[in-house]
C-alpha positions as CSV (number, residue, x, y, z in Angstrom):
1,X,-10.1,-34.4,20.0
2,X,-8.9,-36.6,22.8
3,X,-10.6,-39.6,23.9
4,X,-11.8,-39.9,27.3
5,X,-11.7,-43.3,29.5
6,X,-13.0,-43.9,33.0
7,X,-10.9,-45.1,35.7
8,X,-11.0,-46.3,38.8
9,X,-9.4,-46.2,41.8
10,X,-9.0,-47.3,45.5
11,X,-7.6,-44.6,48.2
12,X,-7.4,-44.6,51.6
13,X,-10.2,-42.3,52.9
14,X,-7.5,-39.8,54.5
15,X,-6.0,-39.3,51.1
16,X,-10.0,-38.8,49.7
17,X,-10.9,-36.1,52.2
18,X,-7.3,-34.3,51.1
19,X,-8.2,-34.9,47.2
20,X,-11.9,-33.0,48.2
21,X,-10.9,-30.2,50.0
22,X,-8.0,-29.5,47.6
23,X,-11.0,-29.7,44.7
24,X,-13.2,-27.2,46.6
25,X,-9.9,-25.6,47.6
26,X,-9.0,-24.7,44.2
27,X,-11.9,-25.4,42.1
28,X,-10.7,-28.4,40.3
29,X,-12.4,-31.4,39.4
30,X,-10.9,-34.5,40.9
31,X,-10.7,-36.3,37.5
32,X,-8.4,-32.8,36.7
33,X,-6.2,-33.2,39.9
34,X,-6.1,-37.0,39.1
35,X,-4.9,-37.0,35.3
36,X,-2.3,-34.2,36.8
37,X,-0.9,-36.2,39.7
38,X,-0.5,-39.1,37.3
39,X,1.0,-37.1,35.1
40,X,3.3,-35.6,37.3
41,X,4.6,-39.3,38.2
42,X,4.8,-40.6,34.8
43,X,7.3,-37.8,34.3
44,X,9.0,-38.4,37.8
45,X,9.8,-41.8,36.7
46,X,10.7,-40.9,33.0
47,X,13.4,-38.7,35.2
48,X,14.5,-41.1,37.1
49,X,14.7,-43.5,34.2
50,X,17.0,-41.2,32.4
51,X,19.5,-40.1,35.1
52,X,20.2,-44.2,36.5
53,X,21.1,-44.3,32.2
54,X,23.5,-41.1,31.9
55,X,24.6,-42.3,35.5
56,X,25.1,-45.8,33.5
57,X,27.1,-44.2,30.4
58,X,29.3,-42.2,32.6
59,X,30.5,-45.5,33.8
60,X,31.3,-46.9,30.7
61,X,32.3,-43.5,29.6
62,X,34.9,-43.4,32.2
63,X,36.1,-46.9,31.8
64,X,36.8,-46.6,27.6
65,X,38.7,-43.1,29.1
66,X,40.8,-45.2,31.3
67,X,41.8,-47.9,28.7
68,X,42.2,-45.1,26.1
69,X,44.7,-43.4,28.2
70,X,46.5,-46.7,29.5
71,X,47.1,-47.8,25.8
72,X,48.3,-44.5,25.1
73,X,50.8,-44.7,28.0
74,X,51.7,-47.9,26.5
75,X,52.8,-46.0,23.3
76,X,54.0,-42.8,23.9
77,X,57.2,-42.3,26.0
Protein backbone atom coordinates (compact mmCIF):
# COMPACT_ATOMS: atom_id res chain seq x y z
CA UNK A 1 0.00 0.00 0.00
CA UNK A 2 0.91 3.56 -0.74
CA UNK A 3 2.29 5.84 1.78
CA UNK A 4 0.53 8.93 2.58
CA UNK A 5 2.31 12.45 3.41
CA UNK A 6 0.72 15.76 4.42
CA UNK A 7 1.24 18.83 2.56
CA UNK A 8 0.79 22.08 2.75
CA UNK A 9 -0.14 24.80 0.75
CA UNK A 10 -0.80 28.54 0.40
CA UNK A 11 -3.72 29.77 -2.17
CA UNK A 12 -5.17 32.80 -2.73
CA UNK A 13 -8.69 32.74 -1.08
CA UNK A 14 -10.49 33.08 -4.67
CA UNK A 15 -8.77 29.94 -5.84
CA UNK A 16 -9.96 28.27 -2.11
CA UNK A 17 -13.61 29.12 -2.48
CA UNK A 18 -13.30 27.58 -6.26
CA UNK A 19 -11.39 24.30 -4.79
CA UNK A 20 -14.67 24.11 -2.09
CA UNK A 21 -17.51 24.47 -4.22
CA UNK A 22 -15.92 22.23 -6.89
CA UNK A 23 -15.46 19.59 -3.68
CA UNK A 24 -19.16 19.95 -2.74
CA UNK A 25 -19.76 20.28 -6.46
CA UNK A 26 -18.58 16.88 -7.21
CA UNK A 27 -18.15 15.17 -4.03
CA UNK A 28 -14.43 15.08 -3.88
CA UNK A 29 -12.19 15.56 -1.18
CA UNK A 30 -9.81 18.39 -1.67
CA UNK A 31 -6.73 16.26 -0.86
CA UNK A 32 -8.39 14.12 -4.08
CA UNK A 33 -8.72 17.20 -6.44
CA UNK A 34 -5.22 18.35 -5.08
CA UNK A 35 -3.08 15.02 -5.79
CA UNK A 36 -5.09 15.17 -9.30
CA UNK A 37 -4.27 18.82 -10.31
CA UNK A 38 -0.67 18.08 -9.38
CA UNK A 39 -0.79 15.26 -11.18
CA UNK A 40 -2.18 16.65 -14.11
CA UNK A 41 0.90 19.22 -14.14
CA UNK A 42 3.56 16.87 -13.55
CA UNK A 43 2.38 15.30 -16.81
CA UNK A 44 1.85 18.72 -18.53
CA UNK A 45 5.39 19.43 -18.02
CA UNK A 46 6.75 15.84 -18.75
CA UNK A 47 4.82 16.88 -22.22
CA UNK A 48 6.37 19.75 -22.70
CA UNK A 49 9.68 18.29 -21.72
CA UNK A 50 9.50 15.77 -24.39
CA UNK A 51 8.19 17.77 -27.44
CA UNK A 52 11.18 20.98 -26.91
CA UNK A 53 13.54 17.29 -27.14
CA UNK A 54 11.91 15.72 -30.47
CA UNK A 55 11.62 19.49 -31.55
CA UNK A 56 15.67 19.38 -30.55
CA UNK A 57 16.41 16.04 -32.63
CA UNK A 58 14.56 17.18 -35.54
CA UNK A 59 17.15 19.80 -35.68
CA UNK A 60 20.02 17.82 -35.64
CA UNK A 61 18.11 15.28 -37.62
CA UNK A 62 17.73 17.71 -40.38
CA UNK A 63 21.21 19.10 -40.22
CA UNK A 64 23.13 15.27 -40.51
CA UNK A 65 20.22 15.05 -43.65
CA UNK A 66 21.75 18.14 -45.12
CA UNK A 67 25.47 17.14 -44.79
CA UNK A 68 24.52 13.58 -45.90
CA UNK A 69 23.06 14.75 -49.01
CA UNK A 70 25.80 17.58 -49.73
CA UNK A 71 28.58 14.89 -49.43
CA UNK A 72 26.66 12.77 -51.61
CA UNK A 73 26.38 15.62 -54.23
CA UNK A 74 29.95 15.83 -53.84
CA UNK A 75 30.29 12.18 -55.14
CA UNK A 76 27.81 11.29 -57.38
CA UNK A 77 27.62 13.14 -60.80
Amino acid sequence: MRRKRKLSVTIDEETSIAIDRASKTYHVPKSQLAREAFRMWLKKQTQELMAKGYEEMAKEDKEYVDLYFDAQREILP
